[in-house]
PyMOL Python script that loads the backbone (N, CA, C, O; Angstrom):
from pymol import cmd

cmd.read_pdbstr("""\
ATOM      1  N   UNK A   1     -24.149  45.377 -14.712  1.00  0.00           N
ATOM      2  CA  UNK A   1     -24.268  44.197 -15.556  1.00  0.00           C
ATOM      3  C   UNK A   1     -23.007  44.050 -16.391  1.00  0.00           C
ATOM      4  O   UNK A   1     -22.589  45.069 -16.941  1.00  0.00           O
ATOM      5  N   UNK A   2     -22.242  42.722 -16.580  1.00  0.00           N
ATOM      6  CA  UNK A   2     -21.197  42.613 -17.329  1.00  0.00           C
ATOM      7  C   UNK A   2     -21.525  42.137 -18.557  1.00  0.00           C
ATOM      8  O   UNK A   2     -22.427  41.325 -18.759  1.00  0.00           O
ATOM      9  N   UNK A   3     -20.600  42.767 -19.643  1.00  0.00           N
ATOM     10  CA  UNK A   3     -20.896  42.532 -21.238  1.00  0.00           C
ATOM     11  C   UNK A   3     -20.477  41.118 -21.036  1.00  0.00           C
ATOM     12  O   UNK A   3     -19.491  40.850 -20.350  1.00  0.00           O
ATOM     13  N   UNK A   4     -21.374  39.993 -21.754  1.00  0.00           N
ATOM     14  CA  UNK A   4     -20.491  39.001 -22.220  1.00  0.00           C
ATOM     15  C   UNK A   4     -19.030  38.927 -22.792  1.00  0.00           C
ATOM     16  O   UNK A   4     -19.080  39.275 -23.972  1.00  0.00           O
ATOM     17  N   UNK A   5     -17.845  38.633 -22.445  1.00  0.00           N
ATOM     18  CA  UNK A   5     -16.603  38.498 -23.277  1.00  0.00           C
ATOM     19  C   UNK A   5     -17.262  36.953 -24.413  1.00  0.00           C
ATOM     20  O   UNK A   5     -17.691  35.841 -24.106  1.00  0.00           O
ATOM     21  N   UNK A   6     -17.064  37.566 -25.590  1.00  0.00           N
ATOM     22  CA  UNK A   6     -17.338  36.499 -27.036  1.00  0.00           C
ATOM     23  C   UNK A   6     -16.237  36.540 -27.430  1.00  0.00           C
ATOM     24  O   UNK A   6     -15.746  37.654 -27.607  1.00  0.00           O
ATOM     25  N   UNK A   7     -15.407  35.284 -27.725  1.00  0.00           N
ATOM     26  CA  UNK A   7     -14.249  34.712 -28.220  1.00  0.00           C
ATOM     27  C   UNK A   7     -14.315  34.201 -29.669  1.00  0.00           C
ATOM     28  O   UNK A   7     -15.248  33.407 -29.789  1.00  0.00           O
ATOM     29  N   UNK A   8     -13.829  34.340 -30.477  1.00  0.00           N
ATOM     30  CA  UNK A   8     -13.458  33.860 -31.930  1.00  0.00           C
ATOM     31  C   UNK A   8     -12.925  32.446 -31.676  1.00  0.00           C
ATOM     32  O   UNK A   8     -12.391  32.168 -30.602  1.00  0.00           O
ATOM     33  N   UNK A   9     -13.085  31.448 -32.780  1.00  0.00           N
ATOM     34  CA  UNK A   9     -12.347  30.267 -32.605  1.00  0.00           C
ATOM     35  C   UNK A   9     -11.340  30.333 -32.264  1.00  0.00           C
ATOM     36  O   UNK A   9     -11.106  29.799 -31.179  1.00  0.00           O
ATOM     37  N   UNK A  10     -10.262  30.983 -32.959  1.00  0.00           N
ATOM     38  CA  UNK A  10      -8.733  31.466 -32.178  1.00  0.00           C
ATOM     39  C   UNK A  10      -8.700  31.324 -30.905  1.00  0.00           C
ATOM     40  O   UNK A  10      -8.429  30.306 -30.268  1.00  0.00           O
ATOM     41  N   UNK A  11      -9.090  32.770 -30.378  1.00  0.00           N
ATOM     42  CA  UNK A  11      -9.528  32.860 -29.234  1.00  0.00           C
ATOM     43  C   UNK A  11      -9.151  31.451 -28.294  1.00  0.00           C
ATOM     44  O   UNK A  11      -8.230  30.946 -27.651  1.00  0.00           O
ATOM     45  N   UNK A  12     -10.491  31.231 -28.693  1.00  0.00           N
ATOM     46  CA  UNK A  12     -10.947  30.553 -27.653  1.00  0.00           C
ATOM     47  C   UNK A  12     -10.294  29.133 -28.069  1.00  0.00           C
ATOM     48  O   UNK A  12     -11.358  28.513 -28.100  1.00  0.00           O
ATOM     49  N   UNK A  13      -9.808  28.648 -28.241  1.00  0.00           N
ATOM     50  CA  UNK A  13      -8.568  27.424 -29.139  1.00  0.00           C
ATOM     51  C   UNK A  13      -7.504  27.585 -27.701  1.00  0.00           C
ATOM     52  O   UNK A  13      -7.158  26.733 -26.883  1.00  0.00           O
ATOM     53  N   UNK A  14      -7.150  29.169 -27.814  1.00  0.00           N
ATOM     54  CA  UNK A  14      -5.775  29.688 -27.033  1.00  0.00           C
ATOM     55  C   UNK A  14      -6.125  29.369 -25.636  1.00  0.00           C
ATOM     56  O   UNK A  14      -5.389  28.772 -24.850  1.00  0.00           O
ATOM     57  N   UNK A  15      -7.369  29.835 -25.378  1.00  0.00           N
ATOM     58  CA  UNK A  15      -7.769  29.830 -23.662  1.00  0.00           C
ATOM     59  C   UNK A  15      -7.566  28.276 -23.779  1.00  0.00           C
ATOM     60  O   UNK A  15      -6.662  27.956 -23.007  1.00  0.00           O
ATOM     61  N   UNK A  16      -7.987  27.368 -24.344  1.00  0.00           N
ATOM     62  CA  UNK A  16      -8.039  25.871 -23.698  1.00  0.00           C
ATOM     63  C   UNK A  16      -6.893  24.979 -23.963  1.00  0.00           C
ATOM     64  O   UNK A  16      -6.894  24.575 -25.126  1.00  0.00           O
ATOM     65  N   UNK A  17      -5.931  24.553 -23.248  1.00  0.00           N
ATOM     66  CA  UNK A  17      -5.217  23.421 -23.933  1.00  0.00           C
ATOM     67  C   UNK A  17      -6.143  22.318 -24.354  1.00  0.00           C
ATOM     68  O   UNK A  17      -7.133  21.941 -23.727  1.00  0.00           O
ATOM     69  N   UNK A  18      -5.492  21.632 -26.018  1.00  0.00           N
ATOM     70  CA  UNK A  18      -6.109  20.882 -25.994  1.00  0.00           C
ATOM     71  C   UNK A  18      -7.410  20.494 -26.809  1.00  0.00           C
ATOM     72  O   UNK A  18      -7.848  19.399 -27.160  1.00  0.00           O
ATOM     73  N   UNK A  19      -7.813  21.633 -26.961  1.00  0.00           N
ATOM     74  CA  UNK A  19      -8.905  22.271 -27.689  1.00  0.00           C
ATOM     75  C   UNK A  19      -8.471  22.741 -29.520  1.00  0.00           C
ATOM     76  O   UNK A  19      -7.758  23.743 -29.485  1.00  0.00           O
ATOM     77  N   UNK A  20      -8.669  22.378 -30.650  1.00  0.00           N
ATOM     78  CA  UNK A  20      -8.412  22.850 -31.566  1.00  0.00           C
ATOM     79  C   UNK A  20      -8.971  24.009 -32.135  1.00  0.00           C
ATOM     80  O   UNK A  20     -10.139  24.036 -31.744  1.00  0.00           O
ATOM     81  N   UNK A  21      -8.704  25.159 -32.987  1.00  0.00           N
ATOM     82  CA  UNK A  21      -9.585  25.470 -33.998  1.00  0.00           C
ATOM     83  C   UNK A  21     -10.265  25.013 -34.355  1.00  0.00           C
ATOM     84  O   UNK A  21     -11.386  25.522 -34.359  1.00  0.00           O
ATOM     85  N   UNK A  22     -10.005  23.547 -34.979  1.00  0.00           N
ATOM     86  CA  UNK A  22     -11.301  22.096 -36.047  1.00  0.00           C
ATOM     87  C   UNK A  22     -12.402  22.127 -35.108  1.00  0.00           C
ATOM     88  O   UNK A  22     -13.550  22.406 -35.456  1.00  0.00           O
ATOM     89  N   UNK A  23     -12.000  21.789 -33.688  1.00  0.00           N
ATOM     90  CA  UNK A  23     -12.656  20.934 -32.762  1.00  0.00           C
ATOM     91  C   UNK A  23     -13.500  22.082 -32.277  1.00  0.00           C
ATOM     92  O   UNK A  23     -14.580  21.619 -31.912  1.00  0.00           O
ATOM     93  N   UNK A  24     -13.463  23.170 -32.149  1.00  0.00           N
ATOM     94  CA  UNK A  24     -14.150  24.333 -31.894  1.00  0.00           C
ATOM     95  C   UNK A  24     -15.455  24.707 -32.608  1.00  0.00           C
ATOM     96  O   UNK A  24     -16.594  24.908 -32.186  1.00  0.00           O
ATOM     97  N   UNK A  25     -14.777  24.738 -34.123  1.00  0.00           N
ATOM     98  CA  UNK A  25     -15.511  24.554 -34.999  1.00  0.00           C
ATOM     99  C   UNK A  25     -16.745  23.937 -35.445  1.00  0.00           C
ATOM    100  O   UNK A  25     -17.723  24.480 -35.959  1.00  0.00           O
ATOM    101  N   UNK A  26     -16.563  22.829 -35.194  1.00  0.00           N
ATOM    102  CA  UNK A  26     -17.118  21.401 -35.258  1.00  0.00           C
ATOM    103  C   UNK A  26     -17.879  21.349 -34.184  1.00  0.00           C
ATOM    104  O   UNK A  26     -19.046  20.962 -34.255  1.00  0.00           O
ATOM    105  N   UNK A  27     -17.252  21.772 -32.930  1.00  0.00           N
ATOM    106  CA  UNK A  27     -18.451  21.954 -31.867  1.00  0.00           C
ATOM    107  C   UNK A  27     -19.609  23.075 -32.362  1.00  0.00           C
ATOM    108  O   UNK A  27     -20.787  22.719 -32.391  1.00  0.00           O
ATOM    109  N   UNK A  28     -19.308  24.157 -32.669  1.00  0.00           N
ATOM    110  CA  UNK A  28     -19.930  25.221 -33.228  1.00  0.00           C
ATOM    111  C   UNK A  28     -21.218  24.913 -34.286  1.00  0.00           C
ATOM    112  O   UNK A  28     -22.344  25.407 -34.236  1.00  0.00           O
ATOM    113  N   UNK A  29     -20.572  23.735 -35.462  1.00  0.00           N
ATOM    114  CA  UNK A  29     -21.342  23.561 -36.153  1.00  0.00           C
ATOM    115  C   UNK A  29     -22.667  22.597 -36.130  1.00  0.00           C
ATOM    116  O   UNK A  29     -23.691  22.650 -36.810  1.00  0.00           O
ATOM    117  N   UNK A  30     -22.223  21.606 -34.989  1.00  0.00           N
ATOM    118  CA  UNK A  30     -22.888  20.564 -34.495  1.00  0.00           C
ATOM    119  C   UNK A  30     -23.943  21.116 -33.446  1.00  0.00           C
ATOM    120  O   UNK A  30     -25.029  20.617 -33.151  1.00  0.00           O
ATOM    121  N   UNK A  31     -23.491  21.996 -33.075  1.00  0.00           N
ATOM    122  CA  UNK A  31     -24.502  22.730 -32.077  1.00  0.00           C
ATOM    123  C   UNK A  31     -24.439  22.396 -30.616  1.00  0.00           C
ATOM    124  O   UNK A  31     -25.208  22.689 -29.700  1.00  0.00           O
ATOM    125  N   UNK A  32     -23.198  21.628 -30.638  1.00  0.00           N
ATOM    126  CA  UNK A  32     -22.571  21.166 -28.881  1.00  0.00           C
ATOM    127  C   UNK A  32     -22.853  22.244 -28.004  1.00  0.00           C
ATOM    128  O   UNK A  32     -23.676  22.457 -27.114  1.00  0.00           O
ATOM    129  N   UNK A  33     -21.874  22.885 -28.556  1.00  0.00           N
ATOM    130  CA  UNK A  33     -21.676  24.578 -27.660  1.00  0.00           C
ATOM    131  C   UNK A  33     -22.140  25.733 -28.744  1.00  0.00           C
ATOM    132  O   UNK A  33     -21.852  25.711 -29.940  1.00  0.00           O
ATOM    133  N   UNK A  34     -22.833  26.633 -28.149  1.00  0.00           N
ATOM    134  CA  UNK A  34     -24.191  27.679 -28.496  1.00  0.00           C
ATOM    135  C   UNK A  34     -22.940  28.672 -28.879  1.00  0.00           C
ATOM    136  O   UNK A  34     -21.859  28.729 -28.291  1.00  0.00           O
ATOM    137  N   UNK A  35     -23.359  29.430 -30.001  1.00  0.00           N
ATOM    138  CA  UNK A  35     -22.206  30.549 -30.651  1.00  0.00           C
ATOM    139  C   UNK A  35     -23.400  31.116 -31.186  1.00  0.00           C
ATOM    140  O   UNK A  35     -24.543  30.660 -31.218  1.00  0.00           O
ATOM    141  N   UNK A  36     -22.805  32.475 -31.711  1.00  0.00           N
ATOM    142  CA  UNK A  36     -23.218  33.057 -32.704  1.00  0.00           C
ATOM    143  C   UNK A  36     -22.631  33.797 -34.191  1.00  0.00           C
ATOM    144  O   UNK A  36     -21.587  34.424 -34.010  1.00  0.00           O
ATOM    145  N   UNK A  37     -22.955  33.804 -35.080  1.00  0.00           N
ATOM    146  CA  UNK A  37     -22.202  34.127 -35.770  1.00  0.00           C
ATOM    147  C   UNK A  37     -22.306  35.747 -36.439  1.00  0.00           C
ATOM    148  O   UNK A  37     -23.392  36.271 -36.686  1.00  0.00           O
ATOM    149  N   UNK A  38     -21.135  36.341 -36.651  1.00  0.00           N
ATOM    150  CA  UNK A  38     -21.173  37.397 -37.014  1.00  0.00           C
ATOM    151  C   UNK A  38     -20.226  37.580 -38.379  1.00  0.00           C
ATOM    152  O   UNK A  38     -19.041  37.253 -38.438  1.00  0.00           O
ATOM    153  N   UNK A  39     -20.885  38.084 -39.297  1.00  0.00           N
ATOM    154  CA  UNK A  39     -20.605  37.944 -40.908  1.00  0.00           C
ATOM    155  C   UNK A  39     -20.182  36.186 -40.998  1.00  0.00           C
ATOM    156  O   UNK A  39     -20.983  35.257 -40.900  1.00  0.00           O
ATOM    157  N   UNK A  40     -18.987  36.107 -41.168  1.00  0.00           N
ATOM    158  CA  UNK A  40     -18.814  34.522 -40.994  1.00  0.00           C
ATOM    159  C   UNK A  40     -18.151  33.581 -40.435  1.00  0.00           C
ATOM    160  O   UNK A  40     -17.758  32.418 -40.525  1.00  0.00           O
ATOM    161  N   UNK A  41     -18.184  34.954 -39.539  1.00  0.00           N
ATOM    162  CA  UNK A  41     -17.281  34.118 -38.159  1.00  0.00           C
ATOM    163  C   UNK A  41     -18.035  33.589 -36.834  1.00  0.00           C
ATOM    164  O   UNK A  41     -18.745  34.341 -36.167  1.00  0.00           O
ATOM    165  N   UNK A  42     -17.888  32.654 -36.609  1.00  0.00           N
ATOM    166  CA  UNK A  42     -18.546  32.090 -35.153  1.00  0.00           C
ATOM    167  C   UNK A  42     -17.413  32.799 -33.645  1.00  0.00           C
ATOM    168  O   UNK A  42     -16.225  32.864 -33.328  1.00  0.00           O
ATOM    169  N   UNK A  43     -18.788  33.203 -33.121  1.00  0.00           N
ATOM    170  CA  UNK A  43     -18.293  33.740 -31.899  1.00  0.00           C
ATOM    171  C   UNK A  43     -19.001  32.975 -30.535  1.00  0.00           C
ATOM    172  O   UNK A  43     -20.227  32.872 -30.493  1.00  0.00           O
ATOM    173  N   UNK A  44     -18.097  32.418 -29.364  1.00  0.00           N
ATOM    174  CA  UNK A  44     -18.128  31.885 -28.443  1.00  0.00           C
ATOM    175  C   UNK A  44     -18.201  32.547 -26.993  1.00  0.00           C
ATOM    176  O   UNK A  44     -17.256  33.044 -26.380  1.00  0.00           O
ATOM    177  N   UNK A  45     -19.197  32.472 -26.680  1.00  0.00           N
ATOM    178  CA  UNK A  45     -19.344  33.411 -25.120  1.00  0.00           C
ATOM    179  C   UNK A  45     -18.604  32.503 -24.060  1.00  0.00           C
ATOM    180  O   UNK A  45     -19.118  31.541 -23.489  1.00  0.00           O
ATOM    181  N   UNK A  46     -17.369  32.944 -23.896  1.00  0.00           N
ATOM    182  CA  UNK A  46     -16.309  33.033 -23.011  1.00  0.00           C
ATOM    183  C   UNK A  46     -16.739  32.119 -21.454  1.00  0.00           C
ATOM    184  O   UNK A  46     -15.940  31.291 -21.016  1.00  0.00           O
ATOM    185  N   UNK A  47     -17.759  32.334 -20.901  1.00  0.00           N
ATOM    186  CA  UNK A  47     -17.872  31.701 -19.745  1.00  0.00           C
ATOM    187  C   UNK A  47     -19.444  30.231 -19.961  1.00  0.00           C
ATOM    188  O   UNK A  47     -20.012  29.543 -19.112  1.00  0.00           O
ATOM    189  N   UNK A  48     -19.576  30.305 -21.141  1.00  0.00           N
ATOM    190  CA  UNK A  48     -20.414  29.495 -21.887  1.00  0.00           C
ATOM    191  C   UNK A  48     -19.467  27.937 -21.938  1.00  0.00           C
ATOM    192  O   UNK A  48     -19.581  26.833 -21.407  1.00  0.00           O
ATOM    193  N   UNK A  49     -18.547  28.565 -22.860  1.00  0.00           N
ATOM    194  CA  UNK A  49     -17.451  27.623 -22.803  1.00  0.00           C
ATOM    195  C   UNK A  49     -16.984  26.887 -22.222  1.00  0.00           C
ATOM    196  O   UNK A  49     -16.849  25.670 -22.343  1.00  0.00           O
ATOM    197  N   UNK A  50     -16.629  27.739 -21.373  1.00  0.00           N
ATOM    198  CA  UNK A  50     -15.702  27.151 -19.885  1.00  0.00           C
ATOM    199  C   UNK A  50     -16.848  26.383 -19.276  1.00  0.00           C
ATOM    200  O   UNK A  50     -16.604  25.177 -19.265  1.00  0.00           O
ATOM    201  N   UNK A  51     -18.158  26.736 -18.707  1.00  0.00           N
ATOM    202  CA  UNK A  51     -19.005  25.830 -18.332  1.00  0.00           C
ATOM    203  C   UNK A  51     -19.268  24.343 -19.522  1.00  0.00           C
ATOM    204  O   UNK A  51     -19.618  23.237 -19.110  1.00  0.00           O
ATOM    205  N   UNK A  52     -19.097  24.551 -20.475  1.00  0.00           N
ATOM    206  CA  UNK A  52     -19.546  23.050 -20.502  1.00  0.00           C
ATOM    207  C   UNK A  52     -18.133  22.278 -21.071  1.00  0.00           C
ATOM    208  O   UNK A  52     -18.080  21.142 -21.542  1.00  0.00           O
ATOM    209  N   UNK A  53     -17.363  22.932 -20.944  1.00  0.00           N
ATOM    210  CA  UNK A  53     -15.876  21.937 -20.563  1.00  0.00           C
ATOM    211  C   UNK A  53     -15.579  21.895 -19.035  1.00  0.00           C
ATOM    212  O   UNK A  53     -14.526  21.511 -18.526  1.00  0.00           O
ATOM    213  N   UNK A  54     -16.444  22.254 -18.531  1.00  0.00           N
ATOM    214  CA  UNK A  54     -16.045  22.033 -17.194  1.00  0.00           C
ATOM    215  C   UNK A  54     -17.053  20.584 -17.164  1.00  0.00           C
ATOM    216  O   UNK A  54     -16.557  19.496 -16.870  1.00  0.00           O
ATOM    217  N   UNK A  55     -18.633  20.750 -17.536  1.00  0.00           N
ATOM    218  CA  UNK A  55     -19.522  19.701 -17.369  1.00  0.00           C
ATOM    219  C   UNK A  55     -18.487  18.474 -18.038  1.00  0.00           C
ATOM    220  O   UNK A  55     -18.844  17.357 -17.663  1.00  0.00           O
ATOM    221  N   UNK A  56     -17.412  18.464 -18.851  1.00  0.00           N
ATOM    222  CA  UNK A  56     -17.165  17.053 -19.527  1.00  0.00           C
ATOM    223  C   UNK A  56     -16.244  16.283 -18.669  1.00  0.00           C
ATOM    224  O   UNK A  56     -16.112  15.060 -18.603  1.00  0.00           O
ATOM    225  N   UNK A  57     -15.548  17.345 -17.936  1.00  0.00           N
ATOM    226  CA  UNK A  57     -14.217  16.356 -16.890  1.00  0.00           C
ATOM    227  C   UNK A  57     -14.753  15.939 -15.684  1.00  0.00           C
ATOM    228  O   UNK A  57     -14.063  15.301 -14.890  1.00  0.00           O
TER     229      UNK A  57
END
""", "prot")
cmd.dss("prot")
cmd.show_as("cartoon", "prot")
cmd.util.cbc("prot")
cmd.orient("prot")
């Protein structure tokens, strides 16, 4: 079984052109794309991501 890779906004900003910190964020907070947060950072499961930026193009 593979660990989820969870990306930090950074992170995951870097993997996407195009993609902001804000806009990450903002997805995060809106509840677009599913995160979790740890102390007070939002963390992004890596192939979560990529699937629903893949669903938008």
């Amino acid at each position: 079984m593979n660990k989820p890779r969870m990306l930090t906004i950074k992170e995951a900003s870097k993997l996407i052109d195009g993609l902001t910190e804000f806009r990450i964020r903002q997805m995060c907070i809106t509840g677009e794309i599913h995160c979790i947060m740890a102390g007070k950072k939002y963390l992004v499961n890596q192939s979560v991501l990529l699937e629903h930026i893949g669903e938008k193009i």
